[in-house]
Backbone as CSV, one residue per row, in Angstrom:
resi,resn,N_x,N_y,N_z,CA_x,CA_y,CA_z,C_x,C_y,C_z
1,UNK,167.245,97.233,-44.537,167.064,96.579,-45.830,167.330,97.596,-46.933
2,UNK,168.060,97.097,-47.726,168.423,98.086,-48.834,167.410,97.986,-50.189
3,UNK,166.802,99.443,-50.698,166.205,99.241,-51.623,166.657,98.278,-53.063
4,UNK,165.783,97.838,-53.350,166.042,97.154,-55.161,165.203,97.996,-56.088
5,UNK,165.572,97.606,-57.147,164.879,98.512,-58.473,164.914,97.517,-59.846
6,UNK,164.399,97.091,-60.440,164.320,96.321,-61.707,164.171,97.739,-63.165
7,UNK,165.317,97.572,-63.590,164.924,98.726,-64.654,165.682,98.174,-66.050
8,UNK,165.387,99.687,-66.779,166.223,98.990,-68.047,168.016,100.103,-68.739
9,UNK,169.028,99.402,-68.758,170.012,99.897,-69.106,169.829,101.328,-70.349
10,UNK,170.153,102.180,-70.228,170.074,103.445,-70.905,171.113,103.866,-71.700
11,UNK,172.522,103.622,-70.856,173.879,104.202,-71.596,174.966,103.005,-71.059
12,UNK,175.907,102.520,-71.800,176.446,101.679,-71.138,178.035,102.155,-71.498
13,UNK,178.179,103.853,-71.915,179.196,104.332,-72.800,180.286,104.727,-71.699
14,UNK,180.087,104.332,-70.376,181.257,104.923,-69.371,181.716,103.327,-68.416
15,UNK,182.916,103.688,-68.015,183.577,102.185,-67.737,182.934,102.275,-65.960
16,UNK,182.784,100.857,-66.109,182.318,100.537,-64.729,180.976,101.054,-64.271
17,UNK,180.446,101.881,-64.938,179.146,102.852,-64.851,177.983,102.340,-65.344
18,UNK,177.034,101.899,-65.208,175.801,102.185,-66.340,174.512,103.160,-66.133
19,UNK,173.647,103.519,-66.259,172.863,104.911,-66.535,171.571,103.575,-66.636
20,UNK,170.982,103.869,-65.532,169.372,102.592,-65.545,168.258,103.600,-65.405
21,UNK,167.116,103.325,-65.814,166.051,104.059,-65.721,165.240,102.447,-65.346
22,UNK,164.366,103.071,-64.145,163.491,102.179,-63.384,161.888,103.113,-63.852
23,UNK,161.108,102.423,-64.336,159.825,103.374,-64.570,158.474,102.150,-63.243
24,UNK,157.484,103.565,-63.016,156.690,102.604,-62.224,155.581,102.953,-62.309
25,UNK,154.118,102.836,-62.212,153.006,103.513,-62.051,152.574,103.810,-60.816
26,UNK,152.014,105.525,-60.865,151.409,105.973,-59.479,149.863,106.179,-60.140
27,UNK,149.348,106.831,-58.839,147.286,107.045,-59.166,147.931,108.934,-58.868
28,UNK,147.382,109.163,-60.073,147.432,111.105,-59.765,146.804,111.156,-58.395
29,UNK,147.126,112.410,-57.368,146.475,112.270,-56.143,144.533,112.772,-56.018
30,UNK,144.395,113.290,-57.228,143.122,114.507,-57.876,142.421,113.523,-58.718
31,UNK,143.218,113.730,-59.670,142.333,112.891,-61.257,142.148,111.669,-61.348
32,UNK,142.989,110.881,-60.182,143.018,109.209,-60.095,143.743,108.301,-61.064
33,UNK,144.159,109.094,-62.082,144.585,108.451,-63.775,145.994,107.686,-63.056
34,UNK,146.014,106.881,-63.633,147.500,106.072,-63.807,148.317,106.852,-64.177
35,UNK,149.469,107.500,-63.273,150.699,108.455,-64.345,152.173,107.321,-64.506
36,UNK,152.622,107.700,-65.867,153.849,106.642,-65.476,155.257,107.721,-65.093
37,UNK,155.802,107.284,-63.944,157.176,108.171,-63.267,158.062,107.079,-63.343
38,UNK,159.290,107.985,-64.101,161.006,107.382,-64.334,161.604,108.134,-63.683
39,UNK,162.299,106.973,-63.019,163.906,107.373,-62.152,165.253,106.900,-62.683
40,UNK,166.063,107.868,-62.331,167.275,107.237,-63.654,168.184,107.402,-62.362
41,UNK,169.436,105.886,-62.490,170.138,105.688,-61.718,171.442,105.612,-62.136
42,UNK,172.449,105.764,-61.751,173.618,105.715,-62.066,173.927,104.392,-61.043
43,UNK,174.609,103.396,-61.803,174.788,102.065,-61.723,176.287,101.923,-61.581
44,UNK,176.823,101.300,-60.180,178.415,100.339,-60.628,178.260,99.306,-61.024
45,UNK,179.155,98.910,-62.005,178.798,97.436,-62.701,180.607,97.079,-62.852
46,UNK,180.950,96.328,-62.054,182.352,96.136,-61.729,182.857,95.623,-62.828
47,UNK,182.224,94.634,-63.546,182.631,93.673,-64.698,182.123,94.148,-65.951
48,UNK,181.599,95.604,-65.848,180.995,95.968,-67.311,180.429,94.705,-68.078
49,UNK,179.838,94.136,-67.356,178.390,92.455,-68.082,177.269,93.142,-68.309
50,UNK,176.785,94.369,-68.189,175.786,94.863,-68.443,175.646,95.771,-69.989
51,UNK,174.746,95.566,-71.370,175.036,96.578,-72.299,173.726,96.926,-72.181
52,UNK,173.746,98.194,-73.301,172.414,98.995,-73.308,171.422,97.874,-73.448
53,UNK,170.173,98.236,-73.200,168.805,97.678,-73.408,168.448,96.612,-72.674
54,UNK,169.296,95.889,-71.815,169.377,94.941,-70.885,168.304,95.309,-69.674
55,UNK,167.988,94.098,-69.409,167.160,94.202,-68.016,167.803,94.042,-66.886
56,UNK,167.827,94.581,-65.448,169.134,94.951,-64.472,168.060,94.817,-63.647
57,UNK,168.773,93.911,-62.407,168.087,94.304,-61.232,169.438,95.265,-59.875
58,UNK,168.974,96.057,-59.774,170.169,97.034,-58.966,169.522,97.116,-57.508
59,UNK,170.418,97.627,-56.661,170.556,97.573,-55.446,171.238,98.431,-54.867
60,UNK,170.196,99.653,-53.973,171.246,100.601,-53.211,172.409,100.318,-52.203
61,UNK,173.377,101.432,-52.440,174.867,100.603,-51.801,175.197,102.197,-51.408
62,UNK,176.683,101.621,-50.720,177.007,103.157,-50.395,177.258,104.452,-50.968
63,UNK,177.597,104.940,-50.851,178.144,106.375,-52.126,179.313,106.201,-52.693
64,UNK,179.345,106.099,-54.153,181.030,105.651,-54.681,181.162,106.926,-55.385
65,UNK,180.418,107.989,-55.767,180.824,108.865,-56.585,179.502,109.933,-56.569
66,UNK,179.856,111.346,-56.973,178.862,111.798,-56.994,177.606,111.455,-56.959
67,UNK,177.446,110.613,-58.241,176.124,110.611,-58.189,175.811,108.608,-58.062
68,UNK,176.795,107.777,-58.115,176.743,106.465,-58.120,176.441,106.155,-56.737
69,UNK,175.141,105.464,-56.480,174.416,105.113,-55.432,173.892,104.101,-55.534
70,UNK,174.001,103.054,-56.590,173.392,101.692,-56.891,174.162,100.807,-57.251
71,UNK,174.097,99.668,-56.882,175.404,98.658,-57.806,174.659,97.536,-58.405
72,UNK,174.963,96.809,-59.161,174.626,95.803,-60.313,174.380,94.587,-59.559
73,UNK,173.093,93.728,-59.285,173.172,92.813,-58.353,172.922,91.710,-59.618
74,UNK,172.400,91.866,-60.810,172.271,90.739,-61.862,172.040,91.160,-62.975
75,UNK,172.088,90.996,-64.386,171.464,90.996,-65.459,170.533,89.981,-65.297
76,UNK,168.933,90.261,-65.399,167.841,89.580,-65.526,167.391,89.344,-67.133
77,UNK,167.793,89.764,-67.946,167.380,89.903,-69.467,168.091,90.453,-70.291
78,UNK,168.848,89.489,-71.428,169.617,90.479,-72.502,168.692,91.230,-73.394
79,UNK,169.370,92.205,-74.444,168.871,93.263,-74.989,168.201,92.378,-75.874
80,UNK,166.881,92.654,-76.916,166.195,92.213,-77.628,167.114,92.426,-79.105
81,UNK,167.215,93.607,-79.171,168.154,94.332,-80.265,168.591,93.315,-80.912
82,UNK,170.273,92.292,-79.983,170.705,91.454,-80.776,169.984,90.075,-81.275
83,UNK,168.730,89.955,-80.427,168.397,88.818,-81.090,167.643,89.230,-82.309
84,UNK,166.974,90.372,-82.298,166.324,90.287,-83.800,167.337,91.012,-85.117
85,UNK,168.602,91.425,-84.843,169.175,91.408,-85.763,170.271,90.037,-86.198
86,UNK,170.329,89.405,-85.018,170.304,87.417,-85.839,169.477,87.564,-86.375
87,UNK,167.674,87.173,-86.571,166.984,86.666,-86.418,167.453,87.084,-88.373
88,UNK,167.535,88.561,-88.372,167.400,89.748,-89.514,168.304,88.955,-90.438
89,UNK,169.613,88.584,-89.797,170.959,87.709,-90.952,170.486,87.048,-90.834
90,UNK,170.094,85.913,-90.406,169.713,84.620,-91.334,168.594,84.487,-91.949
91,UNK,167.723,85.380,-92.237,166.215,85.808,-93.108,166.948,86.002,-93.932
92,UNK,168.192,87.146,-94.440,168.808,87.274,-95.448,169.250,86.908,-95.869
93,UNK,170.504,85.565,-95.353,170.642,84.039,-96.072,170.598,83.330,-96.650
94,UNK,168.936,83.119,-95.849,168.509,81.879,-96.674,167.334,81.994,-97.758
C-alpha cells in the first residue's frame, strides 16, 4: 500500500512540479506537549491543475527525479486567496 499525505501547495513556480508541505501533530516523547512537524514534498502534477495555496491529496510513486517521490492524486480545495480577492472587487463596486 502506498503512502497518502493531505497537505498544502507551497510553490507552484516549476513545470510539472509542485513543492507540498504536509504538517501533522506528534506528543513530545518527555514533556507530552503536542509538537507540530512539517514535511515538504516535491510533487508531479502532470497537468499543472494544482496552484499555490491549494489543498492536494498526494501519493507515493516511484522515483522520477532526484528528489520527486509523490504524484498528484487530486486537488481537494482551491486556494482561499482568489476567493477573497473576488469577494474584495465587488465590495469595491458596489
Amino acid at each position: 500500500m502506498r503512502r497518502r499525505f493531505v497537505g498544502v501547495v507551497v510553490s507552484d513556480k516549476m513545470d510539472k512540479t509542485r513543492v507540498v508541505v504536509s504538517e501533522r501533530l506528534e506528543r513530545h516523547p518527555l514533556y507530552k506537549k503536542e509538537v507540530r512537524r512539517k514535511s515538504k514534498f516535491y510533487v508531479h502534477d502532470e497537468r499543472n491543475e494544482s496552484k499555490a495555496g491549494d489543498v492536494v491529496l498526494i501519493e507515493e510513486f516511484r522515483p522520477m527525479s532526484r528528489l520527486k517521490r509523490f504524484v498528484l492524486v487530486r486537488v481537494l480545495g482551491r486556494k482561499q486567496i482568489e476567493e477573497a480577492e473576488e469577494n474584495d472587487q465587488t465590495l469595491h463596486e458596489a
